[in-house]
C-alpha positions in Angstrom: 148.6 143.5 -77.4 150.4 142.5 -80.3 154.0 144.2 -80.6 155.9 146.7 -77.8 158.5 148.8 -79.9 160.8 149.6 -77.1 162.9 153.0 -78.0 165.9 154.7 -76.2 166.5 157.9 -76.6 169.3 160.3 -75.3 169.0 164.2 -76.4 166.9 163.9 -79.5 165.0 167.2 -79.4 163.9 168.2 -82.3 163.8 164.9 -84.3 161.2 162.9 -81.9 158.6 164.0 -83.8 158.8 163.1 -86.9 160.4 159.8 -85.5 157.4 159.4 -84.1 155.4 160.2 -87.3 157.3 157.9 -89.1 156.9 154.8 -87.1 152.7 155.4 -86.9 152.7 155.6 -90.9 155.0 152.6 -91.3 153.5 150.2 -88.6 150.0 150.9 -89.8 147.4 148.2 -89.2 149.6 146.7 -86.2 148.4 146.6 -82.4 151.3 148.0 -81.3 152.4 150.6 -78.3 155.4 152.6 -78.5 158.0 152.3 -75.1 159.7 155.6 -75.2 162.6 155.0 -72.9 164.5 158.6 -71.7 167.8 157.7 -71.2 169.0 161.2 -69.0 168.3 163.6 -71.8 169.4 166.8 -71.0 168.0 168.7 -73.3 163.9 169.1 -73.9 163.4 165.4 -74.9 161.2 164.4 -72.2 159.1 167.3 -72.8 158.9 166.3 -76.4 157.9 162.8 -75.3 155.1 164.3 -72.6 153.2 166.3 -75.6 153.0 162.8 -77.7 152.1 161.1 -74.5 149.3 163.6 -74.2 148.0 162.8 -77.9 148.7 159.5 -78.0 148.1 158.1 -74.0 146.9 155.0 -74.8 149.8 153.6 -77.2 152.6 155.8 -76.1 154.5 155.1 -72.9 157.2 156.6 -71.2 160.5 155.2 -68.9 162.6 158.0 -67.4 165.8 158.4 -66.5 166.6 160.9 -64.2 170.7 160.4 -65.3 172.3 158.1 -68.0 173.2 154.7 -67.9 174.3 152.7 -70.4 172.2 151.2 -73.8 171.4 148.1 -72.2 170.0 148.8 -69.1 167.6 151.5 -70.6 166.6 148.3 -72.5 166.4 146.1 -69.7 163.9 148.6 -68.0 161.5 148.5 -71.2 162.0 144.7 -71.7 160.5 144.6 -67.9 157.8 146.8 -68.6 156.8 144.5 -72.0 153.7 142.0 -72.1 152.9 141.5 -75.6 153.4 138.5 -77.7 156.2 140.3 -79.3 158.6 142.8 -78.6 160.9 144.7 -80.5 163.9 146.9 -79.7 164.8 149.9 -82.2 167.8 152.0 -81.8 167.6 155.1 -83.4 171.4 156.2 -83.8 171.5 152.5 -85.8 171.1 154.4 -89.1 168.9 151.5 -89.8 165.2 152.8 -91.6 162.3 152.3 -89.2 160.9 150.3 -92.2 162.7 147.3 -91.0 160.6 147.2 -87.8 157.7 146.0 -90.2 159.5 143.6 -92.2 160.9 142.0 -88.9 157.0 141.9 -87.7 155.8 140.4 -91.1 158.8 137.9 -90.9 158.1 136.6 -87.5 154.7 136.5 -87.7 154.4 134.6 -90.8 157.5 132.2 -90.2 156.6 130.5 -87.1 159.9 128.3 -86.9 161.3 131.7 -85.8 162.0 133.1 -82.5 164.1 136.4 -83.0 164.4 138.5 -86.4 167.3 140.7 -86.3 169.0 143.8 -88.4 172.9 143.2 -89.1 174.8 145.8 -91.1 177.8 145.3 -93.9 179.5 148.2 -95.2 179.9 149.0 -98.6 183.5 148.6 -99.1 184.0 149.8 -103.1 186.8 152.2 -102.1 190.5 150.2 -102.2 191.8 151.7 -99.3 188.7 150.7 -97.3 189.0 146.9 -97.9 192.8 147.0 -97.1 192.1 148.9 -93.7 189.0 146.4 -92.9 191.4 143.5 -93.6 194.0 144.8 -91.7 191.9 145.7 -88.1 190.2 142.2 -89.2 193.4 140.3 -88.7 194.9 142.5 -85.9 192.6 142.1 -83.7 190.9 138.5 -85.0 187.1 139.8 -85.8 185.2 141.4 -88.8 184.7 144.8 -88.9 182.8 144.9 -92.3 179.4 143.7 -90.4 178.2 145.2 -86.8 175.2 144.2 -85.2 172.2 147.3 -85.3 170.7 146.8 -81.8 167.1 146.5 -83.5 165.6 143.1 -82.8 162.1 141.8 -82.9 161.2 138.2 -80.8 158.8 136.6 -79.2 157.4 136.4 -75.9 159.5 133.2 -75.2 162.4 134.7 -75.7 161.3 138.1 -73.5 160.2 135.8 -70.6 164.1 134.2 -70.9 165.5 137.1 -70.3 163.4 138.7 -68.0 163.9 135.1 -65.5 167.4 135.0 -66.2 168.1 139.1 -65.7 170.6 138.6 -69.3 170.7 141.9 -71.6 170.5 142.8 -74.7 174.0 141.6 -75.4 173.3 137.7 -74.4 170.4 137.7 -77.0 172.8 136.6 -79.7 174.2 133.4 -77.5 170.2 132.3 -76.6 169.8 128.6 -78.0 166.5 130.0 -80.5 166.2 130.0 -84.1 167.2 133.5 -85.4 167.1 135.2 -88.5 169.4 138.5 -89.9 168.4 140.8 -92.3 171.7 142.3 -94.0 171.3 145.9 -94.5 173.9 147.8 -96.7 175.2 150.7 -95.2 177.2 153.9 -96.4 178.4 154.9 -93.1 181.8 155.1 -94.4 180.9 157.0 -96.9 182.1 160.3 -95.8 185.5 159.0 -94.2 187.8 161.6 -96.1 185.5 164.6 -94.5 185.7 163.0 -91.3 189.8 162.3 -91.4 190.0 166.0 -92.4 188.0 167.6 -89.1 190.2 165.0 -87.0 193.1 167.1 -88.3 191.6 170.0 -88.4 190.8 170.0 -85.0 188.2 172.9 -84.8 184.3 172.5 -84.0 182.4 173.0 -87.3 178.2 173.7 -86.3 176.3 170.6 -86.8 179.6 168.7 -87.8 182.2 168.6 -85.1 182.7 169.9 -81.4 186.1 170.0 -80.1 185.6 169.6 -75.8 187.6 170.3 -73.2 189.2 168.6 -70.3 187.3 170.4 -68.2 183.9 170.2 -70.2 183.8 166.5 -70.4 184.7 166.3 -66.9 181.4 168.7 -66.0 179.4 166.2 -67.8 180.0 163.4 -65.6 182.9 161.9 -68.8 180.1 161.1 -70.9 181.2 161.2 -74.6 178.2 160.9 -76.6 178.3 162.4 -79.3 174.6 163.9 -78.5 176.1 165.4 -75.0 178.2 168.2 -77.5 176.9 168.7 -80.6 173.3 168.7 -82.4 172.1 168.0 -85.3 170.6 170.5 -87.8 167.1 170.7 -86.9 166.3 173.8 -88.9 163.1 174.5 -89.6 161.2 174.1 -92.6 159.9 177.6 -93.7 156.4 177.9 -94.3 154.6 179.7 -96.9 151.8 181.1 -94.9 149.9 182.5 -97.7 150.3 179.4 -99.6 148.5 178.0 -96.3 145.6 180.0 -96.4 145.3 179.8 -100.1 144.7 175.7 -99.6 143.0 176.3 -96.5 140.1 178.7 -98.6 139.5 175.7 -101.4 139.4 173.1 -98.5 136.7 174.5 -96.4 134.3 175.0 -98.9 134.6 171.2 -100.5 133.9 170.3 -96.6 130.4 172.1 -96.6 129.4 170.7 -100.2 130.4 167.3 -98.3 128.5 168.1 -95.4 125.0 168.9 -97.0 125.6 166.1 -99.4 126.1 163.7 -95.9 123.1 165.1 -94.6 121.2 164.4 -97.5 122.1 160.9 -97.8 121.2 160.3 -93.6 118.0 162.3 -94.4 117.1 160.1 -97.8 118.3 156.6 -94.9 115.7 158.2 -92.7 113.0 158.0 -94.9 113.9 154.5 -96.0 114.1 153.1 -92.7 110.7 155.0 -91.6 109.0 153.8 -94.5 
């Protein structure tokens, strides 16, 4: 095996599957299998992940959780459960594009001086106020705000086999003497900071936006704030134009007979050849 994507996932009904679609179109062409890790989902996730499992056994593979626990011991568990010559880690609230799990594979594999690949975000700071802010947290509190590391890595079996012996997370990767290399991505996240500011003040739960909680609620769930533990994304469907459906479906079966007979006439005209 050639690459173990290892994925945590925490309430993302809804959005696994095309997740999932995604990564199988982008990583085309790579040995891969997919480490799908359930971190305590509450909602139909690991039900989700069972119905890929089933159409996908042999490349998808599940860790449950039974109850949450934090980022990197759902990582640890699928770092344990790893045995190719490289593994990477994606986290899918990053909002980093799967894409850069194939650019980190084509990096590593074709720069052998390499032990680790990873994703670093920078914000795009264009608005005025946004730069003074960043300098000001920056020099409060001694550290750069403007970049944040992504949690999506990609390294190799040396580097697995480190921190598998030495029991470190996720978080010691950085501080491991191997030669590393950072993609910076450029991110927008800030993007909508006036919208944000204004349900802060607002203080009302907006669908698909904001959820204002209660004492009492967060206290139910066990004090766990994610974000994903209140409030879900739109998820809508898309709606389908069932006659439009048919309509393709009526031009498409025909073309498959023509190509059928014409198959069978070719293996029938091989037959004679090879008879002959």
């Amino acid at each position: 095996m050639d690459l173990n994507i290892i994925i945590p996932l925490y309430n993302y009904e809804g959005k696994l599957l095309v997740l999932y679609n995604n990564l199988i179109d982008d990583i085309n062409g790579i040995d891969y299998n997919l480490i799908f890790i359930n971190n305590g989902s509450t909602d139909f996730t690991l039900e989700e992940l069972k119905n890929i499992h089933k159409k996908d056994f042999k490349r998808v593979k599940i860790i449950n959780f039974s109850k949450k626990c934090s980022f990197n011991e759902a990582i640890k568990a699928g770092i344990l459960h790893s045995k190719s010559k490289l593994t990477a880690i994606f986290d899918v609230e990053s909002n980093i594009s799967i894409k850069y799990i194939k650019k980190m594979y084509n990096f590593i594999k074709n720069n052998e001086d390499y032990d680790l690949v990873s994703v670093n975000k920078i914000f795009n700071n264009n608005n005025l106020f946004n730069k003074l802010l960043n300098n000001l947290v920056n020099k409060m509190f001694k550290t750069d705000y403007s970049t944040e590391s992504s949690n999506c890595y990609i390294f190799r079996k040396s580097v697995l086999q480190t921190l598998n012996k030495n029991n470190l997370s996720i978080n010691d990767i950085d501080n491991l003497s191997y030669n590393c290399y950072f993609y910076i991505v450029k991110t927008n996240k800030r993007k909508n900071i006036n919208n944000i500011i204004s349900l802060l003040k607002d203080r009302k739960s907006v669908e698909n936006k904001s959820y204002l909680a209660t004492y009492e609620e967060i206290k139910d769930n066990d004090y766990n704030i994610s974000v994903n533990s209140y409030l879900r994304a739109n998820t809508e469907d898309k709606k389908i134009d069932i006659n439009e459906v048919n309509r393709k479906l009526a031009e498409i079966v025909p073309r498959q007979q023509q190509i059928r007979k014409e198959l069978e006439e070719i293996i029938k005209e091989l037959e004679v050849d090879y008879h002959e």
